[in-house]
C-alpha positions in Angstrom: 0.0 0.0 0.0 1.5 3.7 -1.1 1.4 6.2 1.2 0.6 8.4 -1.1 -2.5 6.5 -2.4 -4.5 4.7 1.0 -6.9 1.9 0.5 -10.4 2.5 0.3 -11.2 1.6 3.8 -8.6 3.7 4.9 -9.8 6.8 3.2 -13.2 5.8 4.6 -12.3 5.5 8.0 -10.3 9.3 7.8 -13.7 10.5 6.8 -16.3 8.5 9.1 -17.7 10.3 12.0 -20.6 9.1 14.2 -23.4 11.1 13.1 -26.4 11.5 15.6 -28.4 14.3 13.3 -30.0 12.6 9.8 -32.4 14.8 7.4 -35.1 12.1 7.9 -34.9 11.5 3.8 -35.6 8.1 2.8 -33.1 5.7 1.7 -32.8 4.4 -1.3 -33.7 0.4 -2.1 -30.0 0.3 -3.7 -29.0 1.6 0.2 -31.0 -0.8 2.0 -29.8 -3.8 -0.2 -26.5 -3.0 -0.1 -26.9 -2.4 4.2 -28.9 -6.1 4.1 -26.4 -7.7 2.4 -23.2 -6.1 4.1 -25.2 -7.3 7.6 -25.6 -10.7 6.4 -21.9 -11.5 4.9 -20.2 -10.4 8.6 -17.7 -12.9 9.9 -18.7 -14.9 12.4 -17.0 -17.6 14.9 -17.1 -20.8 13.2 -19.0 -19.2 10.9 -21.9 -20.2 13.2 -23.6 -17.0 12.2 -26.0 -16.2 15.1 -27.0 -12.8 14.5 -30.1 -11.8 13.3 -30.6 -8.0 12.1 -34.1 -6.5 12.0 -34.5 -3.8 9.6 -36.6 -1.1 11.2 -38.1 1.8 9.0 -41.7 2.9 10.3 -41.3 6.2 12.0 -43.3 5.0 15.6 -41.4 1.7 15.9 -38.0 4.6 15.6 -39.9 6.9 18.0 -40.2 3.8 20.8 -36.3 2.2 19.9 -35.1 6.3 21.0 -36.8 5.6 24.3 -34.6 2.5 25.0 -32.1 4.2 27.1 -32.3 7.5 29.2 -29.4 8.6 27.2 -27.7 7.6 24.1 -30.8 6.5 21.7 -33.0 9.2 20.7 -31.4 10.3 17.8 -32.8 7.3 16.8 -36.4 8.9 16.2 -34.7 10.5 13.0 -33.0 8.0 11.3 -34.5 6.6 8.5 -33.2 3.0 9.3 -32.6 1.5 12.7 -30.4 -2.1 12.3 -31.2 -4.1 15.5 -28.1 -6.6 15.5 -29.3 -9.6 18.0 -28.2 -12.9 18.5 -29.0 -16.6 19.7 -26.2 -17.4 22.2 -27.3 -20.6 22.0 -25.8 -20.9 18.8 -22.5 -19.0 19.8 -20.6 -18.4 23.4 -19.1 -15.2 21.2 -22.6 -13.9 20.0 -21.0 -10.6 21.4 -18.2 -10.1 19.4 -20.2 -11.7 16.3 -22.7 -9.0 17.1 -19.7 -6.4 16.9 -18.0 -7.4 14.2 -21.5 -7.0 12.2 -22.4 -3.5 14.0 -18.6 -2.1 12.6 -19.2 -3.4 9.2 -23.0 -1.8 9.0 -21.0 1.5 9.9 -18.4 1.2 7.4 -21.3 0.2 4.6 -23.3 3.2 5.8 -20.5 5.1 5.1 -19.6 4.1 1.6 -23.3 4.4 0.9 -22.7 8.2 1.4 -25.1 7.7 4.8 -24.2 8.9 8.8 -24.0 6.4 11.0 -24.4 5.8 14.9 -24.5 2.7 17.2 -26.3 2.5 20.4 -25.5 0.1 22.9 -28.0 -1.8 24.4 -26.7 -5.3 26.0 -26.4 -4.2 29.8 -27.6 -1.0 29.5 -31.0 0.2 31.6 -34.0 1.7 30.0 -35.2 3.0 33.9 -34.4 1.6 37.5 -36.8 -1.5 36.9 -36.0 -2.3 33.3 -33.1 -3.0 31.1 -32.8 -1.3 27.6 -33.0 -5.1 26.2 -36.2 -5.8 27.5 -37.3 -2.6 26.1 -36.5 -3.5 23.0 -37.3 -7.2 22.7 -41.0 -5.7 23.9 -40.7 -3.1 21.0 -40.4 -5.5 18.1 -41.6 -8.6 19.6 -38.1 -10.3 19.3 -38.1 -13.7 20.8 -36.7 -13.9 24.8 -34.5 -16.8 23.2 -32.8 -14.0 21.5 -30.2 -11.2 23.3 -30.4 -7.8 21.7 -26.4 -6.0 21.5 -26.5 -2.5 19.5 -28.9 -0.7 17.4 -27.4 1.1 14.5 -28.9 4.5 13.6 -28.2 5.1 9.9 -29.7 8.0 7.4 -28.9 10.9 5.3 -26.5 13.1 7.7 -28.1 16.1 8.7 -24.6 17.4 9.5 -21.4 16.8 8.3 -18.6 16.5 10.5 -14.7 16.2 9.4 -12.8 12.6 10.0 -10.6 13.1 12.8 -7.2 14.5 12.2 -4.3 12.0 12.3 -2.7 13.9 15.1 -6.1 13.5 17.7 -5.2 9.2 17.5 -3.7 7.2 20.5 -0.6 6.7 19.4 0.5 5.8 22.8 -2.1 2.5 23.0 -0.3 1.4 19.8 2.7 -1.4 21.1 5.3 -3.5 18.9 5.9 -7.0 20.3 5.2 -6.3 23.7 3.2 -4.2 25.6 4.7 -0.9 26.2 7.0 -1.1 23.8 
């Protein structure tokens, strides 16, 4: 790879920002094919796949998903897609990191789709003092108790444009060569 010439996820990634603001234009079928497909072709351990991804596009359904946590989800309301990444962890032990490794590539998708993106976590995360954001959601969309809920992705038409974060703002200092601290 040049330095003078970075890869295409590269030059993505130097451009991605989490965007928590969307126009609340509709996206295209193209978008939503190329999002469904991305979700569906995410590594998984063993390739066990465990995930499943509900699409979620009506505007109440998005108004009761930003209500999932006190903080944190109700950008959600103006998205024109919410991505609910959950999983059986009957099928996998890793359904986490599965459910991560999907949730990074619907970012990176949304991205090259021209789209803002944001993820919301919900796995451990309360709704209110007697409820857990999860249950909030599994009651939202009627997702089976068999079935753990992890992130929601927020995705839509960017209602403001933010610049990639400048190459001196990264943690050099967590990067290491051989051994830690070194």
């Amino acid at each position: 790879m040049s330095q003078t010439a970075p890869s295409a996820l590269l030059s993505l990634l130097r451009q991605r920002r989490s965007v928590r603001s969307f126009t609340g234009q509709p996206l295209t079928e193209a978008q939503r094919q190329l999002l469904r497909e991305v979700a569906l072709r995410a590594p998984s351990s063993r390739g066990r796949s465990p995930w499943h991804f509900i699409f979620v596009e009506d505007r109440t359904l998005l108004g009761q998903l930003a209500q999932a946590k006190q903080q944190g989800s109700a950008f959600l309301a103006n998205a024109a897609l919410a991505v609910v990444v959950c999983a059986d962890p009957q099928i996998s032990d890793v359904w986490i990191e599965d459910c991560a490794l999907a949730t990074t590539l619907l970012h990176l998708a949304a991205s090259e789709a021209g789209l803002g993106s944001c993820w919301v976590q919900i796995r451990q995360r309360p709704h209110d003092a007697n409820r857990s954001s999860e249950s909030w959601v599994q009651n939202c969309l009627a997702i089976p108790p068999t079935l753990r809920v992890a992130t929601i992705v927020g995705i839509g038409w960017a209602g403001t444009a933010l610049p990639g974060h400048a190459a001196e703002s990264l943690a050099q200092d967590r990067l290491h060569q051989q051994r830690f601290g070194q």
